[in-house]
DRENGUVEX-807127 format. One line per 2 residues: their letters; for each residue y, z, x negated of N, C-alpha, C. Coordinates in steps of 0.001 Angstrom, whole numbers, plus 524288, in hexadecimal, padded with zeros to 5 digits. Layout:
<recs>
A	Y Z X Y Z X Y Z X  ... .
</recs>
This chain:
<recs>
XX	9A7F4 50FF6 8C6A5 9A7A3 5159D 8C79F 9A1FF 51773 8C6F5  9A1C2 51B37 8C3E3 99CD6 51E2F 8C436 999ED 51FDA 8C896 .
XX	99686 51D25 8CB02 993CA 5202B 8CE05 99218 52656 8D058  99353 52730 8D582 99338 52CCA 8D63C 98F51 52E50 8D531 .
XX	98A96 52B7B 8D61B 98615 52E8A 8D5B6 98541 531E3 8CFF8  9878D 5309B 8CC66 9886B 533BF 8C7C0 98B13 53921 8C7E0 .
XX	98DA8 53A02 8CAFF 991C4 53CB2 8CC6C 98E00 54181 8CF31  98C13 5439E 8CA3C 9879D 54857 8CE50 989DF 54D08 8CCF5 .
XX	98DBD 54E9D 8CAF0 9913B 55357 8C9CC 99221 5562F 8CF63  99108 55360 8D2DF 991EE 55709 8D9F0 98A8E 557B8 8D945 .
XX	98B35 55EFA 8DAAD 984A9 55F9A 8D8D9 98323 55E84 8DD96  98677 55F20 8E2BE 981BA 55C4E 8E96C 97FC1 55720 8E714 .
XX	98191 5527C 8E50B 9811C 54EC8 8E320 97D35 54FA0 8DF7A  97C3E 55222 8DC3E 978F8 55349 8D665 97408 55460 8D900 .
XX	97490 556E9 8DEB1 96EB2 55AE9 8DFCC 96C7B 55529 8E32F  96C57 550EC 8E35D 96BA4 54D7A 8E5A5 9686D 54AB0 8E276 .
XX	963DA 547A2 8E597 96067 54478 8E165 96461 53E56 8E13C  962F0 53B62 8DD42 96607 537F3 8DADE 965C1 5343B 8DF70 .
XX	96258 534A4 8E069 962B6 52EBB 8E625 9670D 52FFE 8E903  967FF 534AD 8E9A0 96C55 536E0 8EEE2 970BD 5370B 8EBA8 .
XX	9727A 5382D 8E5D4 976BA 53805 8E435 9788F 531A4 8E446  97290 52F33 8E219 97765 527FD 8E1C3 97867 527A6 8E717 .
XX	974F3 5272F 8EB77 976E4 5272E 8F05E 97DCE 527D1 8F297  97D3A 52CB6 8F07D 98367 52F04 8F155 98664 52BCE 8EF79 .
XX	98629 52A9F 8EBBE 9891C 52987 8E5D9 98BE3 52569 8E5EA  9874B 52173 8E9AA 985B0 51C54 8EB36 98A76 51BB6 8EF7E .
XX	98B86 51F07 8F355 98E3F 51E01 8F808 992BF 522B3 8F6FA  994BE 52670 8F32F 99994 52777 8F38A 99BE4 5249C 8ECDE .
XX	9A08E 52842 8ED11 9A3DB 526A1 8E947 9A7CE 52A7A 8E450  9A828 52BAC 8E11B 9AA44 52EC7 8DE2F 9AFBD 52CC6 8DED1 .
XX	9B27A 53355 8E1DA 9B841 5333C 8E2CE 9BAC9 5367D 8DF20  9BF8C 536A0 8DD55 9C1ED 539AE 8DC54 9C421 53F91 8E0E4 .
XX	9C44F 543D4 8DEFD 9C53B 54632 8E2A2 9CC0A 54957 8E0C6  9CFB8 5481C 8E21B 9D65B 54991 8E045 9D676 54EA2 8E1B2 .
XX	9D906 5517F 8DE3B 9D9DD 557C0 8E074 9DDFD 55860 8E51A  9DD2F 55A96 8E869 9DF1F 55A8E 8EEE8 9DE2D 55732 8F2BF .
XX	9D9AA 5532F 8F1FC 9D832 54EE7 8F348 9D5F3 5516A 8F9DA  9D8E3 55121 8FEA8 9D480 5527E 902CD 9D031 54EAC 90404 .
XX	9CBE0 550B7 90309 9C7FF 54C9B 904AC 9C654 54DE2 90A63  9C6AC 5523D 90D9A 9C55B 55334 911E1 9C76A 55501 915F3 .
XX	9CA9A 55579 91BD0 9CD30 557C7 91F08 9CAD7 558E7 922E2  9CB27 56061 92344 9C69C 5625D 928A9 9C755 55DDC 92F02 .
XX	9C389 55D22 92EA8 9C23D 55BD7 933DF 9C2FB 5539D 93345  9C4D9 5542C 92EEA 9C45D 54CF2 92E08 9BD97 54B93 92C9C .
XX	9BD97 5462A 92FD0 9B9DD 5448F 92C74 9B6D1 542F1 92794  9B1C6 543E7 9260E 9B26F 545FE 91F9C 9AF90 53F36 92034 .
XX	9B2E4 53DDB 91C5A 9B266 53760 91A63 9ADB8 5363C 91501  9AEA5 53A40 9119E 9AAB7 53AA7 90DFE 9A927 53FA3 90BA1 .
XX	9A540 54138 9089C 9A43F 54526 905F7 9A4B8 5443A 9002F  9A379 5480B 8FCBB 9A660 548C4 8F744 9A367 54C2E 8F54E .
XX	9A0B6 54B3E 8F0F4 99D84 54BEF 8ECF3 9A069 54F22 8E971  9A38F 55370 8E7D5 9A62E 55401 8E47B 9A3EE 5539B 8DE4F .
XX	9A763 5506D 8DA7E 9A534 55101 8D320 9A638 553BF 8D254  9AB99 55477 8D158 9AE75 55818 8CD55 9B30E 55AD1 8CFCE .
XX	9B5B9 5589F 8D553 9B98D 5597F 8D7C9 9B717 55E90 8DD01  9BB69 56137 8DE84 9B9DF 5663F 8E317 9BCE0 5652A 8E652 .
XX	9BAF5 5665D 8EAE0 9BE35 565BF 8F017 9BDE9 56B49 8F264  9C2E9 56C88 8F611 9C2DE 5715E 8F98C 9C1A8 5709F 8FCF9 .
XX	9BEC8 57655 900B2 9BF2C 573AA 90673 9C1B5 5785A 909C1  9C730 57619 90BFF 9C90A 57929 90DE0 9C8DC 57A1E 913D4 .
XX	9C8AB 57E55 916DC 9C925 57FA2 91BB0 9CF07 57FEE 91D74  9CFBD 57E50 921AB 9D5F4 57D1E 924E3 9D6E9 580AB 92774 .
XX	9D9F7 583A6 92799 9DC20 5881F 92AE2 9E09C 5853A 92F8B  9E27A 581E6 92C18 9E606 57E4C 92F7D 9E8AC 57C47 92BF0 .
XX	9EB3F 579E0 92E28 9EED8 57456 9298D 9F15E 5773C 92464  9F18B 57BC2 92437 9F5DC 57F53 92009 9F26D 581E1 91C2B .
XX	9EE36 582B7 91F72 9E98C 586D6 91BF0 9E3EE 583E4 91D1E  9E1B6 584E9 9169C 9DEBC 5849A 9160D 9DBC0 58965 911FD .
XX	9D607 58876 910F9 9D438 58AB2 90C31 9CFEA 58910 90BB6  9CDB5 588B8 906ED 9C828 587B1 90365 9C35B 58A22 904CC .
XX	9BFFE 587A2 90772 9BCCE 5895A 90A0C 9B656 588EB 9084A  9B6A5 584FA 902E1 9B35D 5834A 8FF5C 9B407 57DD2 8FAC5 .
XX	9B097 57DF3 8F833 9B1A0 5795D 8F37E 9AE6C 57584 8F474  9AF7E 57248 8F2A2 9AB16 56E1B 8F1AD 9AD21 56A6A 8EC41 .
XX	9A93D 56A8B 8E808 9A812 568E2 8E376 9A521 56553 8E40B  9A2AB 56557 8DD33 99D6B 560A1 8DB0B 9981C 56504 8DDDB .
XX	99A19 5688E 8DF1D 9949C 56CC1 8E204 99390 569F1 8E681  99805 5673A 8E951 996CB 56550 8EF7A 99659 5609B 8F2CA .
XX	99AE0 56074 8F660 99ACE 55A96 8F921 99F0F 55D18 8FBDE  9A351 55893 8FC49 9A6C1 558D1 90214 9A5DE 55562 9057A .
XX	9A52F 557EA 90AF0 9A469 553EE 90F79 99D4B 556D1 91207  99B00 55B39 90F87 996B0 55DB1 912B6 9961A 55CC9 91763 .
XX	999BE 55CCD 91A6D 99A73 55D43 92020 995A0 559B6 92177  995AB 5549B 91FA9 99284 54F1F 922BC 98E66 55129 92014 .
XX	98BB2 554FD 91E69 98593 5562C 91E33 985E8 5589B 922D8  98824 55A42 926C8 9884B 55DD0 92A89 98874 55B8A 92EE8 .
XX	98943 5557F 92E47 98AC6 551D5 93240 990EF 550C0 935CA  9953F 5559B 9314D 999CD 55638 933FC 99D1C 552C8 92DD0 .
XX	99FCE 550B1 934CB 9A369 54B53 9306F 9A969 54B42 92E6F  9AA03 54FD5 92F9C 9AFE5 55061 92F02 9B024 5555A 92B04 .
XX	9B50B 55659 92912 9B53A 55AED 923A4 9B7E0 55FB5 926C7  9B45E 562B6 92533 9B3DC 568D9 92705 9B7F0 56AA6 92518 .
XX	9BAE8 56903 91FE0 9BE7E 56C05 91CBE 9C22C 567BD 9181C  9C7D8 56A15 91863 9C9A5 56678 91489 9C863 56864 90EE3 .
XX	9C642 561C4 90D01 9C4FA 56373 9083A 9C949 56062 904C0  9CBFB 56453 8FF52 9CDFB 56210 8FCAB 9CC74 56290 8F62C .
XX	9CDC5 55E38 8F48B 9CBA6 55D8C 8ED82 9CF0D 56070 8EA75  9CD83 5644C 8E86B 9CF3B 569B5 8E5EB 9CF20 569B0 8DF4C .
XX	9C9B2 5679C 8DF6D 9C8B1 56664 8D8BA 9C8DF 55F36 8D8E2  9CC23 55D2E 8D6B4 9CB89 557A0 8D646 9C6B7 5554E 8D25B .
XX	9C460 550A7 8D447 9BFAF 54F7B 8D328 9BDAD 548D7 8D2BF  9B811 549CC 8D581 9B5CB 54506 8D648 9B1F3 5484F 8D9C7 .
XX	9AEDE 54341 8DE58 9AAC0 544F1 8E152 9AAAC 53DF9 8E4C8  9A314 53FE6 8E51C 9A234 53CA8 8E7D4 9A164 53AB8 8EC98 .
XX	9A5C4 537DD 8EF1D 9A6C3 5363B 8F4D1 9A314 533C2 8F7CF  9A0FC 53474 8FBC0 99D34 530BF 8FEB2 99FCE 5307A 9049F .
XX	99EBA 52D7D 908A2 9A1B9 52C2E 90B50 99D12 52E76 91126  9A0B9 53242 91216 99BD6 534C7 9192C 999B1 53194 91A8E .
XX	997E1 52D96 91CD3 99477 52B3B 91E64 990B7 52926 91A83  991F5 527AA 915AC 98DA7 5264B 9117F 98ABD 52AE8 9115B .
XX	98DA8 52E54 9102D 98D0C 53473 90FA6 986FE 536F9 9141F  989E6 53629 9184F 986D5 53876 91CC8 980F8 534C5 91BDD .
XX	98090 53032 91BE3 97BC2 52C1D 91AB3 979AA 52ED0 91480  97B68 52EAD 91187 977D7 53227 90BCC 975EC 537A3 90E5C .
XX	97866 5391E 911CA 978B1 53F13 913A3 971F3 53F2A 91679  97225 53AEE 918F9 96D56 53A4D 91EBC 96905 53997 91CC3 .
XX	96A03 535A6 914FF 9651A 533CB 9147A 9628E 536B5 90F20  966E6 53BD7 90CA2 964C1 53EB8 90830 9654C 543A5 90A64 .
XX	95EB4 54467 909EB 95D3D 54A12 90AF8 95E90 54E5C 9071A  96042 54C84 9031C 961E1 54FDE 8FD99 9654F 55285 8FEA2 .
XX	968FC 54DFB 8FEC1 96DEF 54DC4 90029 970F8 551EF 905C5  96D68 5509B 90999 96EDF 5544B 90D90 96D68 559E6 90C4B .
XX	9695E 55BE5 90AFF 966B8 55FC6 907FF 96AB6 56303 90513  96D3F 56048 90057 96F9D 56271 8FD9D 9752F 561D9 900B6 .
XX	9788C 55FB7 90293 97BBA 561CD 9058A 97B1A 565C7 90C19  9774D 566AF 90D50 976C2 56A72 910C3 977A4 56FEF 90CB6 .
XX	976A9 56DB4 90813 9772F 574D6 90577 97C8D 57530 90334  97E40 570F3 902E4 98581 57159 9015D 98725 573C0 905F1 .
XX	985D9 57151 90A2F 987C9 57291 90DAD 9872C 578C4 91182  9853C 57D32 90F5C 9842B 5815E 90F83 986EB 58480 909C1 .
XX	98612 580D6 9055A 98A9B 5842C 9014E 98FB7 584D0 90410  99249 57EE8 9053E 997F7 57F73 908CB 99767 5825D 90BD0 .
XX	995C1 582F5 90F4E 9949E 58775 9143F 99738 58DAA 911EE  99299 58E80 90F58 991F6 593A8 90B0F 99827 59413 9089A .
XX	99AEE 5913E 90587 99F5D 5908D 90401 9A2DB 59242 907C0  9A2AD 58E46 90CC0 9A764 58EBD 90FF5 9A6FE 5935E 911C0 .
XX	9A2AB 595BF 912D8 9A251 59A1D 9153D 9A508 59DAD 91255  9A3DA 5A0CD 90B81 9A2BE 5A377 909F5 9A8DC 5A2A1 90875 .
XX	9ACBE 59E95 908E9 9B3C4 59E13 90613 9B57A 5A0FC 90C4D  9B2AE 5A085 91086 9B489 5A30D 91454 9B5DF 5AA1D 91274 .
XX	9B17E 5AC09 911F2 9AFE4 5B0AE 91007 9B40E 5B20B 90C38  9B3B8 5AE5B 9069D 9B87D 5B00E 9036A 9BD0A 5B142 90511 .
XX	9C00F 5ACB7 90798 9C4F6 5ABF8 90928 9C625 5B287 90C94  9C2E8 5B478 90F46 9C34E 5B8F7 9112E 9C40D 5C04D 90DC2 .
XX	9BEA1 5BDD3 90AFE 9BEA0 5C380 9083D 9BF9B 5C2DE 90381  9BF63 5BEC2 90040 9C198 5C00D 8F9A9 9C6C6 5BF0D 8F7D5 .
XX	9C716 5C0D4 8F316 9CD4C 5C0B5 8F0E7 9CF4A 5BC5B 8F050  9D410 5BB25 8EFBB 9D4D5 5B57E 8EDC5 9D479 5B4E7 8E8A2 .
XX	9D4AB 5B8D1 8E3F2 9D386 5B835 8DFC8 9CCA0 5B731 8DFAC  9C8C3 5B7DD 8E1FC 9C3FC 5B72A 8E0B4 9C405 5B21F 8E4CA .
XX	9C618 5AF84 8E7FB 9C554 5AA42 8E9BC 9C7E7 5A6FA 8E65C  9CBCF 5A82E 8E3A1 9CE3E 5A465 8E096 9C8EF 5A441 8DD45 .
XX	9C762 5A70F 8DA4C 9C46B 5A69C 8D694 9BEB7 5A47D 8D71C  9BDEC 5A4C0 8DD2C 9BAF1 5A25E 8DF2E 9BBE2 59BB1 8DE40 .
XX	9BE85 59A0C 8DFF2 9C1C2 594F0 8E1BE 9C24D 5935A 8DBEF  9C3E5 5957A 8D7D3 9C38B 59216 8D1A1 9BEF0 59130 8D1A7 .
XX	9BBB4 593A2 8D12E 9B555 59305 8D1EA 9B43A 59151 8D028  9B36F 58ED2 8D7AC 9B285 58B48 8DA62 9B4EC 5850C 8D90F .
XX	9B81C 585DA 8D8F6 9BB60 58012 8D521 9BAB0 57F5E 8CFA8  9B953 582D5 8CEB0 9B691 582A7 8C78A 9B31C 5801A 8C7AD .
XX	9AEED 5825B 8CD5B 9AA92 57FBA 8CB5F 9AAA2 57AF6 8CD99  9AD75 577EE 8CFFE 9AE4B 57267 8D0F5 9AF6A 5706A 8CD8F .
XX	9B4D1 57088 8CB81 9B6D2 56F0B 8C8A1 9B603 56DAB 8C46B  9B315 572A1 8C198 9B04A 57331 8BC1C 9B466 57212 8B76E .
XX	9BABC 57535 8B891 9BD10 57588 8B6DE 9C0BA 57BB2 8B68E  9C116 57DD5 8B30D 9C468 58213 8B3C3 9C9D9 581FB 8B454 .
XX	9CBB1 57E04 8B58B 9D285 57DF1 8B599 9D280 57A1C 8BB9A  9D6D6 57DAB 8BE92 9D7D2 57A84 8C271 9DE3F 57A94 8C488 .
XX	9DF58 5775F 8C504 9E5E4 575A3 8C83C 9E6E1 57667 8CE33  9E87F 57AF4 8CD6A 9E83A 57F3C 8D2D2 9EE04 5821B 8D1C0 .
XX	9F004 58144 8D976 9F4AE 58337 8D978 9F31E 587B5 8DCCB  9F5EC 58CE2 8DE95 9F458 5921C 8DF86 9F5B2 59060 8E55D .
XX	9F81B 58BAB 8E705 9F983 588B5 8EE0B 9F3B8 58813 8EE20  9F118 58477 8EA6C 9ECAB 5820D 8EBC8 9E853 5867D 8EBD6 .
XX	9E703 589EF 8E892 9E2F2 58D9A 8E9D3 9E4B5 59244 8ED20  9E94A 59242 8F00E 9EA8A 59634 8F3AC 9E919 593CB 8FA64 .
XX	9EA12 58D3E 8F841 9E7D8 58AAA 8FD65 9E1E5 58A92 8FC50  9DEAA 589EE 8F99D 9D914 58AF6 8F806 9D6B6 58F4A 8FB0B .
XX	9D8EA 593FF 8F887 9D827 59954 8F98A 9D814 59AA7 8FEFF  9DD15 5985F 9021B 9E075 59A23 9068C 9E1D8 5A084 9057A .
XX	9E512 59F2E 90379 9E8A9 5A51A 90159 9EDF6 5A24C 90086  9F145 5A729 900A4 9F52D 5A599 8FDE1 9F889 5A4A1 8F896 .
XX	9FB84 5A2AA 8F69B 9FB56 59FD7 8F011 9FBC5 5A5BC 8ED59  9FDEC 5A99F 8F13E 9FDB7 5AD98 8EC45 9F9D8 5B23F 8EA3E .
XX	9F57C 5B03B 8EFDF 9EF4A 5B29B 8EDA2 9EDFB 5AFE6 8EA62  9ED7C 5A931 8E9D0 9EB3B 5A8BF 8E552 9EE93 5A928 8DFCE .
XX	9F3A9 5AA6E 8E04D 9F588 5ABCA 8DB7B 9F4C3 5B100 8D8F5  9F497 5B342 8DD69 9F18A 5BA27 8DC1E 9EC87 5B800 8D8B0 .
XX	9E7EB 5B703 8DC37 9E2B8 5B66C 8DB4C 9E3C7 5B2C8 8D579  9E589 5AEC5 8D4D0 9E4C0 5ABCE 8D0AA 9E709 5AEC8 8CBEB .
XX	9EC86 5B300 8CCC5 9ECC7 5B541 8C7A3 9E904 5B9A7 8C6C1  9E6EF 5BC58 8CA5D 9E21D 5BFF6 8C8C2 9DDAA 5BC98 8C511 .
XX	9DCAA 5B8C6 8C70A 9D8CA 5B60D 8C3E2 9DB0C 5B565 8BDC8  9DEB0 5B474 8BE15 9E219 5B17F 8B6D3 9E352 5B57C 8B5EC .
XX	9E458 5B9ED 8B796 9E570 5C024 8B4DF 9E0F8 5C0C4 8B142  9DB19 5C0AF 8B49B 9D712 5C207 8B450 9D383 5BD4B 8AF70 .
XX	9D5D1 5BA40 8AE99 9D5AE 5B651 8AB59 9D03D 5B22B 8AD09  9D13D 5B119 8B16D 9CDF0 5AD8F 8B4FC 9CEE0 5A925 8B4F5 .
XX	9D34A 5A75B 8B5E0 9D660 5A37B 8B75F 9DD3E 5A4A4 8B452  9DD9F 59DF6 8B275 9E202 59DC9 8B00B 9E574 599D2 8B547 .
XX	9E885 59C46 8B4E1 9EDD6 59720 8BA77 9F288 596E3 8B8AB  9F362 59170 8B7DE 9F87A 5900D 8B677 9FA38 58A52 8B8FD .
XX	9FFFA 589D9 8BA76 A015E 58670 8BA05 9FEF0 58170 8BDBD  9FABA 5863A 8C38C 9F79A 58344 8C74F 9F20E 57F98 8C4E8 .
XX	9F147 58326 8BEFD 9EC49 581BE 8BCB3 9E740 5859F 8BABE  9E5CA 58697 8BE4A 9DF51 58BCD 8BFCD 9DB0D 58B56 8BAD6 .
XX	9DB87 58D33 8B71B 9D568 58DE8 8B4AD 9D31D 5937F 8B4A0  9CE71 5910A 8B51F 9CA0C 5966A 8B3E3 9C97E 59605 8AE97 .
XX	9CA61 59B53 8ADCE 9CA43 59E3A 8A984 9C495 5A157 8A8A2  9C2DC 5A393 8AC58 9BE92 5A6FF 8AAB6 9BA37 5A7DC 8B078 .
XX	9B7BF 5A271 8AEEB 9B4B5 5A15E 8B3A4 9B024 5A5A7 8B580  9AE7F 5A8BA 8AFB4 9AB35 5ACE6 8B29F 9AEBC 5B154 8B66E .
XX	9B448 5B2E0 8B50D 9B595 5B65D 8B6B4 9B895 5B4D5 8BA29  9BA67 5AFD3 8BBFE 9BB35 5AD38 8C2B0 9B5FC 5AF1B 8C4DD .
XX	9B2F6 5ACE4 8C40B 9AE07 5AE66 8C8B8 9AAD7 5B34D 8C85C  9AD6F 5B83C 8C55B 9AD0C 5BD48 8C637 9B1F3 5BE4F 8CA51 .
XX	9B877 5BB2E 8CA78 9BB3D 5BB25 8CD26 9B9DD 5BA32 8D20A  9B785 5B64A 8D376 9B61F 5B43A 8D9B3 9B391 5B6E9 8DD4D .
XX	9B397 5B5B9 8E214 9B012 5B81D 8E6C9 9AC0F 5B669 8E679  9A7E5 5B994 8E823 9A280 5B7ED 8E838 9A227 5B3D4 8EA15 .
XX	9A463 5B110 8ECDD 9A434 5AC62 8F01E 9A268 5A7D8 8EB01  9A48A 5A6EC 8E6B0 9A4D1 5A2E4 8E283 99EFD 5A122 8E333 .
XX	99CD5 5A66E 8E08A 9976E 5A8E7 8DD76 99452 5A5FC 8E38F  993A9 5A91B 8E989 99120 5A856 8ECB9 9907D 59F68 8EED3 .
XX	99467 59EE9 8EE7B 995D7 59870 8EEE6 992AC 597E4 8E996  992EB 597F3 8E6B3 98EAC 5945D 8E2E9 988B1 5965D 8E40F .
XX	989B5 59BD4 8E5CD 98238 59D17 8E69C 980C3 597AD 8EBCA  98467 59837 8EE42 982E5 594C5 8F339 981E8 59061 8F106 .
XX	9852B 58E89 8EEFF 98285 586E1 8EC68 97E9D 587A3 8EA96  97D25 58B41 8E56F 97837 58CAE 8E13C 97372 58D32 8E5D9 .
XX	97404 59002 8EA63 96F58 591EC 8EC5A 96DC5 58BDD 8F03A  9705C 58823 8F29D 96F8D 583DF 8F5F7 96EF6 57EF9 8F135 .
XX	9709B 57F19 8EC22 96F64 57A41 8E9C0 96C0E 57BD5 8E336  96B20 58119 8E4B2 9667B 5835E 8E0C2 961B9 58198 8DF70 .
XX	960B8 57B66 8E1CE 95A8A 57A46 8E319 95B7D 57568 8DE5A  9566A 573F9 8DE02 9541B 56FDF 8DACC 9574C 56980 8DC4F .
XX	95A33 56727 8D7CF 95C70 562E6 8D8FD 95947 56023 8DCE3  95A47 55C85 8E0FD 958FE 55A01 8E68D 9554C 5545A 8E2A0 .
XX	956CA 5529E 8DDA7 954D2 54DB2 8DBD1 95148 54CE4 8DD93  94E28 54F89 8DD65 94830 54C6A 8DD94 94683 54E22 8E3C5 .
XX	948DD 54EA5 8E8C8 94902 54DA7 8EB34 949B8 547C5 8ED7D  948D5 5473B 8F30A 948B9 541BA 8F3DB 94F55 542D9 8F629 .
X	952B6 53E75 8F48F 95733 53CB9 8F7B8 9592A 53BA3 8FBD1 .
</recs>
C-alpha cells in the first residue's frame, strides 16, 4: 500500500510541514470510506479521526431517533473527530459518509500524543475548529430564514466542491432528510432549479449543469462559509516552520 504520507490532497494535511505529515502518515492508515458508512454516534466515544481525500461526510444533529438534519460538511478541506483538540472524547454529532471516498484514519490516542507534541498541528486545527463553529452556526441561521430552493443549491455546492464531481446519486428521501423538509419541498425546489437550467434530475441522478448560475441560486451562506476558511487558512504555508 502506498503510503499516506503521500496522500496530501486533505489541504489541513498539505498546510503541515513534512515532518508532521510523515508523522501522521506514520501512525494512521488509508481507509476506504462506503457511501452511508456511519463513522460516528452523538454522545459515543470517538475511537478515531479521519483525514478526508476524496470522500465527504455529514454531520448531522438529532432531534430524536426519527429526525435529524445537516448541520455541516466535512471534506479533503477538514478532519472528522475535532472534538479531541478540545480535549472532549466523545462525538458531538452523527456523522455519516455522503460522498464515498478515501481518508486518512489515525487512532485517538496516537492522535491525541501527535496532538501534545506538534505545535503546527494544534495551530492549524484550532482554526478548523472556529471554521466548524462559523458553519454550524451560520446552517442554524439558514435552516430558519432561507428558501429551500437556495439551500438546496447551497448543499450541491458544497458537495461539488468535495467531491469534485458534477453528477451525484441522490434520492429526493435522502436530500429531504439532509435539508429536514419534507420530500415535496425538495421536489418543488429541485424542479425550479432544472426549469431554470441549473440542474438536470433523473432517475435519482443530480448533475450540475450551470455552476455559475447555482451559486447566483444559493443563499449567501455558500459565498460567507468559504470567506470563513479563506480568511483563517489565508496565511503563508506552516513549512518552514518548526514541527
Amino acid at each position: 500500500m502506498e503510503s499516506p504520507v503521500h496522500h496530501s490532497s486533505n489541504q489541513l494535511l498539505a498546510r503541515l510541514p513534512e515532518a508532521a505529515r510523515v508523522r501522521l502518515g506514520s501512525i494512521g492508515e488509508i481507509v476506504d470510506l462506503p457511501l452511508s458508512r456511519i463513522l460516528g454516534e452523538a454522545g459515543a466515544p470517538t475511537t478515531h479521526v479521519h483525514f478526508p481525500i476524496d470522500g465527504f461526510v455529514s454531520l448531522l444533529a438529532l432531534a430524536d431517533s426519527d429526525h435529524a438534519i445537516e448541520v455541516g460538511m466535512v471534506g479533503r478541506e477538514g478532519m472528522l473527530g475535532i472534538q479531541l483538540a478540545l480535549g472532549v472524547s466523545s462525538e458531538p454529532l452523527k456523522s455519516l459518509v455522503q460522498g464515498e471516498g478515501q481518508a486518512l484514519r489515525i487512532e485517538a490516542t496516537a492522535f491525541m500524543r501527535e496532538l501534545a507534541s506538534t505545535p503546527t498541528l494544534r495551530s492549524t486545527l484550532d482554526r478548523y475548529v472556529y471554521v466548524l463553529l462559523s458553519q454550524h452556526a451560520r446552517a442554524a441561521a439558514c435552516l430558519r430564514f432561507h428558501l429551500i430552493e437556495q439551500r438546496l443549491a447551497r448543499w450541491l455546492l458544497m458537495s461539488q466542491d468535495r467531491a469534485l464531481s458534477d453528477v451525484f446519486k441522490l434520492t429526493q428521501e435522502f436530500l429531504a432528510y439532509m435539508l429536514g423538509v419534507r420530500r415535496v419541498g425538495v421536489t418543488v425546489a429541485a424542479g425550479g432549479l432544472q426549469r431554470r437550467h441549473l440542474i438536470s434530475y433523473e432517475r435519482g441522478v443530480m448533475t450540475i449543469v450551470d455552476r455559475a448560475g447555482l451559486e447566483l441560486a444559493a443563499c449567501s451562506c455558500y459565498a460567507s462559509d468559504l470567506a470563513a476558511y479563506t480568511a483563517q487558512f489565508a496565511l503563508p504555508e506552516p513549512d518552514a516552520q518548526p514541527a
